[in-house]
C-alpha positions as CSV (number, residue, x, y, z in Angstrom):
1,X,17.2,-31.5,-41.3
2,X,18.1,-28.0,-41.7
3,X,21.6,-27.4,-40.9
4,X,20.9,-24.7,-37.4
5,X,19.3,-28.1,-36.4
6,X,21.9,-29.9,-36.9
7,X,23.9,-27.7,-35.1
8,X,21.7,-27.7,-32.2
9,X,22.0,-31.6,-31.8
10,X,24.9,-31.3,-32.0
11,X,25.2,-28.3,-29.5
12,X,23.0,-30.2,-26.9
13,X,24.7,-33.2,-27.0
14,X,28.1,-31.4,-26.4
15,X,30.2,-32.2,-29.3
16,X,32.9,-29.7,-30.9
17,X,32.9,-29.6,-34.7
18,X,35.3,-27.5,-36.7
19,X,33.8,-28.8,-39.9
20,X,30.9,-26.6,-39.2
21,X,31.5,-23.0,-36.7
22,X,28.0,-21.2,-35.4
23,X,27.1,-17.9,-36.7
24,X,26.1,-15.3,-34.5
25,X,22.3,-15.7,-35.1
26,X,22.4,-19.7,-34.9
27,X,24.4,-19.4,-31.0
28,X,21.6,-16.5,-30.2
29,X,18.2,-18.7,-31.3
30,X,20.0,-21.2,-29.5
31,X,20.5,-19.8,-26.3
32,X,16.6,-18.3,-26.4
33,X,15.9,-21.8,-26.9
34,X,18.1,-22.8,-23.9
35,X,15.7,-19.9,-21.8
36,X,12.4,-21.1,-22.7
37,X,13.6,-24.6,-21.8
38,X,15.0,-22.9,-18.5
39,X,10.9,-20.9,-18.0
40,X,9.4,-24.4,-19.2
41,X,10.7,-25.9,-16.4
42,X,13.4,-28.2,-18.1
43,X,16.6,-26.9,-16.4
44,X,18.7,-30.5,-17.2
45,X,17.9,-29.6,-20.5
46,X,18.6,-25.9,-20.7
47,X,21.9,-26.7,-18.7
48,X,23.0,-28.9,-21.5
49,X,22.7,-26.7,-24.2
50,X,24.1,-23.7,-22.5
51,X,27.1,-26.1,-22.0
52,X,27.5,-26.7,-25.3
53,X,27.2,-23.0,-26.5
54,X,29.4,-22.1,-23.8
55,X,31.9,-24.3,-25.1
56,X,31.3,-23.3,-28.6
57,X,31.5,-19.4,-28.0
58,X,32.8,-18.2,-24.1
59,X,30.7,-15.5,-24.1
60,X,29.9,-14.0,-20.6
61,X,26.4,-13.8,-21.4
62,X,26.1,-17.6,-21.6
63,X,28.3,-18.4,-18.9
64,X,26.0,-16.2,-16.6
65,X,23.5,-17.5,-17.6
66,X,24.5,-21.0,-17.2
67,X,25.9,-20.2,-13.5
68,X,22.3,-19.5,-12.5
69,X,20.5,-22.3,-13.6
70,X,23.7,-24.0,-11.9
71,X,23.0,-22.5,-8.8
72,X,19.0,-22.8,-9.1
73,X,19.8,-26.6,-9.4
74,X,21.8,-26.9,-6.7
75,X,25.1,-27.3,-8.0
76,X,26.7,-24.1,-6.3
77,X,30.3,-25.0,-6.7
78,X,30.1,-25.2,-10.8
79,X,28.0,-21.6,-10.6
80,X,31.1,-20.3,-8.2
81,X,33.8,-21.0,-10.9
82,X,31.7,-20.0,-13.9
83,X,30.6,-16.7,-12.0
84,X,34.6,-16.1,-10.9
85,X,35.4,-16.2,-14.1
86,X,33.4,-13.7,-15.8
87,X,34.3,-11.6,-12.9
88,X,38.5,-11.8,-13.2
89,X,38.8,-11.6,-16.9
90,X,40.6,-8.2,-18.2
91,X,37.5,-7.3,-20.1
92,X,34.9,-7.5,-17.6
93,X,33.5,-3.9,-16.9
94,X,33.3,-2.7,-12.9
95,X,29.3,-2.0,-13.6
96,X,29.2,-5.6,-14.1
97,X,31.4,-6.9,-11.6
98,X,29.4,-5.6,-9.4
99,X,26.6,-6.9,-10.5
100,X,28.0,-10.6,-10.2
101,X,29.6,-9.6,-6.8
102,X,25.7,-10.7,-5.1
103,X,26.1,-13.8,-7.1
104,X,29.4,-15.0,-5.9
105,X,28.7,-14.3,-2.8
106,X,25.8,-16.3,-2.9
107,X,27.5,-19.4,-4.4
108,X,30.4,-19.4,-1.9
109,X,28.3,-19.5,1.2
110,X,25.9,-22.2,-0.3
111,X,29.0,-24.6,-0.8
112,X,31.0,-23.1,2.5
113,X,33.1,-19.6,2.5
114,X,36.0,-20.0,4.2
115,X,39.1,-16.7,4.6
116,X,41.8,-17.0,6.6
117,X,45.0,-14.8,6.4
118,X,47.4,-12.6,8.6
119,X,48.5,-9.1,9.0
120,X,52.0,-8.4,9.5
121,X,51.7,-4.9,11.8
122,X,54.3,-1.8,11.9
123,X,52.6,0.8,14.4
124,X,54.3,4.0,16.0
125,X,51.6,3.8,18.9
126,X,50.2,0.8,19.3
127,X,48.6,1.8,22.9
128,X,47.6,4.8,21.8
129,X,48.4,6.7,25.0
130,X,49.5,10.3,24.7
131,X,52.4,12.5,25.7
132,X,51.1,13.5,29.1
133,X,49.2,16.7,29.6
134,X,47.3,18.6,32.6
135,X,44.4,17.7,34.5
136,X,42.3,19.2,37.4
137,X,41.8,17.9,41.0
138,X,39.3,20.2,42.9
139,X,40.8,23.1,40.8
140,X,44.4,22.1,41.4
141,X,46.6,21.0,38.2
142,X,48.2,18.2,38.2
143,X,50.6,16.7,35.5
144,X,49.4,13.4,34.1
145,X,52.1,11.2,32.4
146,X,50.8,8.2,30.5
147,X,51.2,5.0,32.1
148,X,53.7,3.6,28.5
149,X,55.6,6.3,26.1
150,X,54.8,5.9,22.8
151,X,57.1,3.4,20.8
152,X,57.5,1.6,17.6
153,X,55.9,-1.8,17.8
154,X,55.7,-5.3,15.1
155,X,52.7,-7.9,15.7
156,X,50.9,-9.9,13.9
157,X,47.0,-10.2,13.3
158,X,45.8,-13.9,12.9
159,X,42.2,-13.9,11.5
160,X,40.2,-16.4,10.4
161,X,36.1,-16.7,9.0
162,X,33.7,-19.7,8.2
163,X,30.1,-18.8,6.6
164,X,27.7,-21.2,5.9
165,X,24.4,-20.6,3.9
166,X,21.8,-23.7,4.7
167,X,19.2,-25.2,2.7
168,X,16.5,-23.6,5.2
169,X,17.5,-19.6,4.5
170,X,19.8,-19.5,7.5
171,X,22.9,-17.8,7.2
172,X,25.9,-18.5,9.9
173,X,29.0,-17.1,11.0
174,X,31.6,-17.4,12.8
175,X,35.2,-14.9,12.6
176,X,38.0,-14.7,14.7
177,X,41.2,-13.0,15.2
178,X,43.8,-12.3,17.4
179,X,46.2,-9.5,18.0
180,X,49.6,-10.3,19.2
181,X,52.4,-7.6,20.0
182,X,55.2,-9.3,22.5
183,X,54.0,-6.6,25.1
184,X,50.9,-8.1,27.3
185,X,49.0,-5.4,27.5
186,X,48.6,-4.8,23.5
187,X,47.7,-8.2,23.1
188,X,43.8,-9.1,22.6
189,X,41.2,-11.3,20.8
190,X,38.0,-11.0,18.9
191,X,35.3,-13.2,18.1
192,X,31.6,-13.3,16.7
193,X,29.2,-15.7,16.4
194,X,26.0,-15.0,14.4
195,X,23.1,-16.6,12.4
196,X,20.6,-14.4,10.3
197,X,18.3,-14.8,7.2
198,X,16.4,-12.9,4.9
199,X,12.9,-11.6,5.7
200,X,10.1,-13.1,3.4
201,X,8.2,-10.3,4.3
202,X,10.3,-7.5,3.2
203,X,12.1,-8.0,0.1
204,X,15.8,-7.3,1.0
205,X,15.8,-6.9,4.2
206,X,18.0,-9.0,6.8
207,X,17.8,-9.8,10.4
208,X,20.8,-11.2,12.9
209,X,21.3,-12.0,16.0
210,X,24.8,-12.2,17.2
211,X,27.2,-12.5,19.9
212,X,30.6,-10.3,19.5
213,X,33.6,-10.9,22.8
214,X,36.8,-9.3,22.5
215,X,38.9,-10.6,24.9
216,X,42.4,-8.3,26.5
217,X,43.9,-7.3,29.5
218,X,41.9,-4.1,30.3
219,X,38.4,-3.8,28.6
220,X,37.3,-6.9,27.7
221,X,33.4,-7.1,26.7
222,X,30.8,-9.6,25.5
223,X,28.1,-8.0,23.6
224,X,24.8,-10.2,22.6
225,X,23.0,-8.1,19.8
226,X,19.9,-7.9,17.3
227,X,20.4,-6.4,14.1
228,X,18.6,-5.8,11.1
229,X,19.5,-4.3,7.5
230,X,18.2,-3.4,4.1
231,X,19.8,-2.5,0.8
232,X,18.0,-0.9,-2.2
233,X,19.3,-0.9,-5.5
234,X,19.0,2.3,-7.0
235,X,20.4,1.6,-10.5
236,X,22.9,-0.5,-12.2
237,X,25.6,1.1,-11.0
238,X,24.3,2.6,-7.6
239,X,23.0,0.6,-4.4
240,X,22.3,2.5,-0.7
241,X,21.2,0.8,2.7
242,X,20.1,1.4,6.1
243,X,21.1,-1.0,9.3
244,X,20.2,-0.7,13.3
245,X,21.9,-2.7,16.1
246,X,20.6,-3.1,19.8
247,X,22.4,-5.1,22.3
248,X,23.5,-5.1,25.7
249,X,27.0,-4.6,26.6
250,X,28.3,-6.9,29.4
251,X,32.1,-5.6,30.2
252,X,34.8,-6.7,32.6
253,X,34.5,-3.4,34.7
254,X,30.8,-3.3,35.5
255,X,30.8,0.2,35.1
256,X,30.8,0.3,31.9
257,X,28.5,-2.6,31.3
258,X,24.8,-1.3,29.5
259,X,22.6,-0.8,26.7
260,X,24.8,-0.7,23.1
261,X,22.5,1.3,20.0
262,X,23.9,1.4,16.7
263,X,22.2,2.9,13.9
264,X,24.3,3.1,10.1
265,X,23.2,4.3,6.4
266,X,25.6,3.1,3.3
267,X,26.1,3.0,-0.3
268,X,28.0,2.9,-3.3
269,X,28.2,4.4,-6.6
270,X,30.4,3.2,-10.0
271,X,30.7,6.6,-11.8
272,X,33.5,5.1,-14.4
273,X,33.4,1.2,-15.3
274,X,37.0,0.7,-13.1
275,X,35.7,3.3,-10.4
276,X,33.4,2.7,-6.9
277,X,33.0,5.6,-4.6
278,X,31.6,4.1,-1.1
279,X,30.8,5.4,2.4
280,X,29.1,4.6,5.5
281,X,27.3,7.1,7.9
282,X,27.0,5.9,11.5
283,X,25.8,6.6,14.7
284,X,26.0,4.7,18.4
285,X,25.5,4.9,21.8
286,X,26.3,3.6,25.4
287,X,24.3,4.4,27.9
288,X,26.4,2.7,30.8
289,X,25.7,1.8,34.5
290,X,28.1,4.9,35.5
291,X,27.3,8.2,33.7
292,X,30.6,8.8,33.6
293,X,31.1,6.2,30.9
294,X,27.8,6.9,28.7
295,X,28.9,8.3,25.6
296,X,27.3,9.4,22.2
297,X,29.5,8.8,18.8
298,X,29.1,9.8,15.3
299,X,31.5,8.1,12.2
300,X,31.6,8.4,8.7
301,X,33.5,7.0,6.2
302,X,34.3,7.6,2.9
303,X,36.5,6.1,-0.2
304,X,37.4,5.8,-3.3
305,X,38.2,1.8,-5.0
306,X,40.3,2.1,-8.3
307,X,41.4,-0.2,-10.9
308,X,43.9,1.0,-12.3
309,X,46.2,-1.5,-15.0
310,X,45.0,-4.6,-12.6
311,X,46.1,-2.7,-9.5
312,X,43.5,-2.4,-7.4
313,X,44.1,0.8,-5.1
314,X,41.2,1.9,-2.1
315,X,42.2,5.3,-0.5
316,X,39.6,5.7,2.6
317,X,39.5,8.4,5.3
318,X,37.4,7.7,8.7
319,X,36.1,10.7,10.8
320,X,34.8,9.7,14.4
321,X,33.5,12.1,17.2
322,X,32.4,10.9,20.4
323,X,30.7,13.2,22.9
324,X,31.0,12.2,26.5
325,X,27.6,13.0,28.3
326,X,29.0,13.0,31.6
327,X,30.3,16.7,33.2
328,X,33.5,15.6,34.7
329,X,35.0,17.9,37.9
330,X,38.6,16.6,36.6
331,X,38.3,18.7,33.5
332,X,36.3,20.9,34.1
333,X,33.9,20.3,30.8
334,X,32.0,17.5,29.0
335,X,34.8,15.8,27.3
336,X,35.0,15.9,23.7
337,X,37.3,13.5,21.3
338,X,37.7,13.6,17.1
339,X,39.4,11.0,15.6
340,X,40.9,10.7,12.4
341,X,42.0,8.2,9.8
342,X,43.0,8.1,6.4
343,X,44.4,4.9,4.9
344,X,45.2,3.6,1.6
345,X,45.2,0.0,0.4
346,X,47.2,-1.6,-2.7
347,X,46.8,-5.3,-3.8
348,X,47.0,-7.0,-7.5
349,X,45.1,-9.9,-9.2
350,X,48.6,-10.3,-10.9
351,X,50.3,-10.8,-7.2
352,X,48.9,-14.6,-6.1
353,X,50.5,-17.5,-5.1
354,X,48.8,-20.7,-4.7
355,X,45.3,-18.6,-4.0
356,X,47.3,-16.4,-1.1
357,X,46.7,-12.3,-2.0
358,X,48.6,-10.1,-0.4
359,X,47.5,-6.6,0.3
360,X,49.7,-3.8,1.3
361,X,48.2,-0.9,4.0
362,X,49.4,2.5,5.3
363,X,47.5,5.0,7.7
364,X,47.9,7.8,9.8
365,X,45.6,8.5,13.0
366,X,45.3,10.6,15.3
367,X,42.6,11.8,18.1
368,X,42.5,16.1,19.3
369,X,40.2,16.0,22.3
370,X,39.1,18.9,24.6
371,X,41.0,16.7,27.9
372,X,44.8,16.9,26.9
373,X,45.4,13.5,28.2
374,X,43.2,12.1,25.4
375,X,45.2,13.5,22.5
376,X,47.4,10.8,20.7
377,X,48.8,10.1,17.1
378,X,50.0,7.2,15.5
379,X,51.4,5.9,12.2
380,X,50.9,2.2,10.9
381,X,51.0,0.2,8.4
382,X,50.0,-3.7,7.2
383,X,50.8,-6.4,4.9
384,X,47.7,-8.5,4.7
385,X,48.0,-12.1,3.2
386,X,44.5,-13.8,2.6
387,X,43.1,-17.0,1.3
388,X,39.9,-17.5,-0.4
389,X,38.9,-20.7,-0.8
């Protein structure tokens, strides 16, 4: 027997040698041999042997390799550690991160993804109210002032998500969270329930029906909804997508209760191998029972994610304009809002303690309207500690 045989027995059967070390060419015949057994339809087989060169050599190529047939086969949990850790070593370049980003997030929701964490929340205006201004009562001014002045605040965001990817395509989801400030009237709930799956039909393409509740003193909404998305892949290191929404907004004043349309483009682009530029391009609108309430808004955002000596550091900035359709006779004018957000995020793979991440946030917002009242600005910030499991 010829000794790359040799090696291959004993390769496939898993055992280390030091007496004899694989070249280069004898771990790369092996692992073609490994894919025509995979294409053949022998995936115990070509499982084995990419075990064994695993074993023998570490490279990311084989490991990948070896989390797919993994995942093929069912055994989603052993693809999910082989495919994290291809994607946290030092070495790994962003263009291929994010290429195993799709495949990680396909392993975790086969087994079960569940996050949980918290955010511990500084904010300068947490009611977002402003400091009083003028408006108009059949052409007399009057002087508004806001029903809370503007106050530093601390609270803390619970959150918590479960995702589930079955056997049958379906994809489900459930997230919650919670925000609590000690004064009633800033505290409020969210929650969404949804299942989806991919269309056959359409290659990429995803379609979801969902309900979303947010629960609060003033305000509180349930909002059943249909939505459908699709991403193209335009290169290795550049993906866009389009998404639509339509629901029906059902809120606790019946006013504003009526048809919700969303409509959103996205993408991203890795210019350097440690370097994503992403943003998001949106449009919605609510056309309410009262007019007064029907509103069209327009939102982009835009950012920057940066690796930087295992620092990962996302500076964003969100632009939002809402148009109000209604003429109001208290101001005279259709009113007219911008709103504006930058933010920066920090976290570090270095920073973990028993799988808890923390990630530290700072923004700045603030809203200029055309109706004084409406004006507002507020300074915040976050620490964020999550849990993957």
């Amino acid at each position: 027997m010829t000794r790359i045989g040799v090696l291959a027995g004993l390769l496939l059967a898993g055992v280390a040698t030091n007496a004899v070390a694989a070249t280069p060419a004898e771990i790369e015949a092996g692992f073609r041999q490994a894919m025509i057994e995979a294409r053949e339809g022998r995936p115990d087989v070509a499982i084995q042997r990419l075990r064994a060169l695993a074993s023998e050599t570490g490279a990311p190529r084989i490991r990948l390799e070896l989390g797919l047939l993994l995942l093929r086969t069912g055994d989603s949990a052993g693809a999910l550690t082989l495919f994290r850790q291809v994607y946290l070593e030092a070495g790994t370049p962003q263009t291929v991160r994010r290429n195993i980003l799709p495949l990680i997030e396909e392993a975790e929701l086969r087994v079960l993804r569940v996050r949980y964490g918290a955010r511990i929340i500084t904010d300068s205006n947490p009611s977002q109210v402003s400091e009083g201004g003028t408006i108009y009562f059949n052409g007399v001014p009057l002087e508004y002032q806001p029903p809370a002045r503007k106050e530093t605040a601390y609270g803390i965001e619970p959150w918590f998500s479960a995702e589930k990817l079955w056997q049958n395509g379906y994809l489900t989801k459930f997230n919650a969270s919670a925000r609590l400030f000690e004064e009633d009237d800033l505290r409020r709930g969210r929650f969404q329930i949804a299942a989806g799956r991919r269309v056959a039909a359409v290659p990429g393409l995803f379609a979801q029906v969902s309900v979303d509740t947010e629960i609060a003193n003033h305000g509180s909404y349930v909002l059943p909804s249909i939505e459908s998305w699709k991403r193209f892949r335009l290169s290795d290191t550049a993906g866009v997508g389009l998404g639509g929404q339509v629901g029906y907004r059902v809120s606790q004043e019946a006013d504003v209760s009526g048809p919700f349309y969303r409509g959103y483009v996205f993408g991203d682009w890795t210019f350097q191998p440690n370097a994503t530029v992403f943003g998001r391009l949106s449009a919605e609108m609510l056309d309410s029972r009262n007019d007064f309430y029907d509103y069209v808004s327009t939102r982009v955002d835009f950012g920057f994610n940066l690796d930087i000596a295992d620092v990962d550091v996302t500076p964003q900035v969100s632009w939002k304009q809402t148009w109000f359709v209604e003429y109001s006779p208290f101001w005279g004018n259709h009113r007219k809002d911008t709103t504006i957000r930058p933010e920066v995020t920090v976290s570090s793979g270095q920073l973990e303690w028993n799988g808890i991440r923390p990630e530290i946030s700072a923004f700045y917002e603030w809203r200029s309207s055309n109706v004084e009242i409406y004006k507002y600005d507020q300074l915040g910030g976050y620490v964020n500690l999550r849990k993957l499991f």
